[in-house]
C-alpha positions as CSV (number, residue, x, y, z in Angstrom):
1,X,48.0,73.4,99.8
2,X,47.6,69.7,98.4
3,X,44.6,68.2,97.2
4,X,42.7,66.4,99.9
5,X,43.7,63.1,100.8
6,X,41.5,59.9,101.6
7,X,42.3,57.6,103.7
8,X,41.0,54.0,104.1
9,X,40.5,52.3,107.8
10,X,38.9,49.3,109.2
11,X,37.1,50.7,111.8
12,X,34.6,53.6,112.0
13,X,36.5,55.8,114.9
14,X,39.3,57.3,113.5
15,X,42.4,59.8,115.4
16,X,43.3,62.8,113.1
17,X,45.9,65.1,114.2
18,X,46.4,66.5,110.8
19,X,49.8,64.3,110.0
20,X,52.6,66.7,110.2
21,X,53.9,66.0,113.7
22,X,53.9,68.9,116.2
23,X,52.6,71.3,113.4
24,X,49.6,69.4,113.0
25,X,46.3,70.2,114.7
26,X,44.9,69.4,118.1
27,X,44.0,65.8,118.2
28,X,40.2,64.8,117.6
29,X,38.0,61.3,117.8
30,X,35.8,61.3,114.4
31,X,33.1,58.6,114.4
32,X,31.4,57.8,111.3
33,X,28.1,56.6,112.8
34,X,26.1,54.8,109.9
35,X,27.8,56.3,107.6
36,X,30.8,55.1,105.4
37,X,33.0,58.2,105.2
38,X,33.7,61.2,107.5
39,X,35.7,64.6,106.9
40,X,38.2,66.2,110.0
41,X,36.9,69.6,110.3
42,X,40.7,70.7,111.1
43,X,42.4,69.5,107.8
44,X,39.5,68.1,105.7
45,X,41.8,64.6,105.5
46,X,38.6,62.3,104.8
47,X,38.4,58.9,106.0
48,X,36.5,56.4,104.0
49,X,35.8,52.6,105.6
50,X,37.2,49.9,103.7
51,X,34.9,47.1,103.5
52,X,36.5,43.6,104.1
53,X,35.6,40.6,101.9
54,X,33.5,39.2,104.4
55,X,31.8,42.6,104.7
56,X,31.5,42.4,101.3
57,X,30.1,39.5,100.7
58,X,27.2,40.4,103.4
59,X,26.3,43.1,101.6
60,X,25.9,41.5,97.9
């Protein structure tokens, strides 16, 4: 199997279905909470949220 791959979004509920169609895994909801990143449990794709610049800037 391939290394794990990341995966920036925008918002912190993502859809995971593993990314290989119909040979994928059941569809979940994964919801970051506070936190910046989250793991599927299924295919251990992690999702990582990409701050934008005005996000950015709040934070500085």
């Amino acid at each position: 199997m391939s290394s794990i791959e990341t995966i920036y979004v925008e918002t912190r509920t993502v859809a995971c279905n593993g990314g290989v169609g119909h040979l994928g895994h059941p569809r979940v909801f994964l919801n970051m909470g506070p936190a910046a990143e989250v793991t599927c449990p299924y295919c251990s794709r992690h999702y990582v949220l990409e701050k934008k610049p005005a996000q950015q800037a709040a934070a500085s």
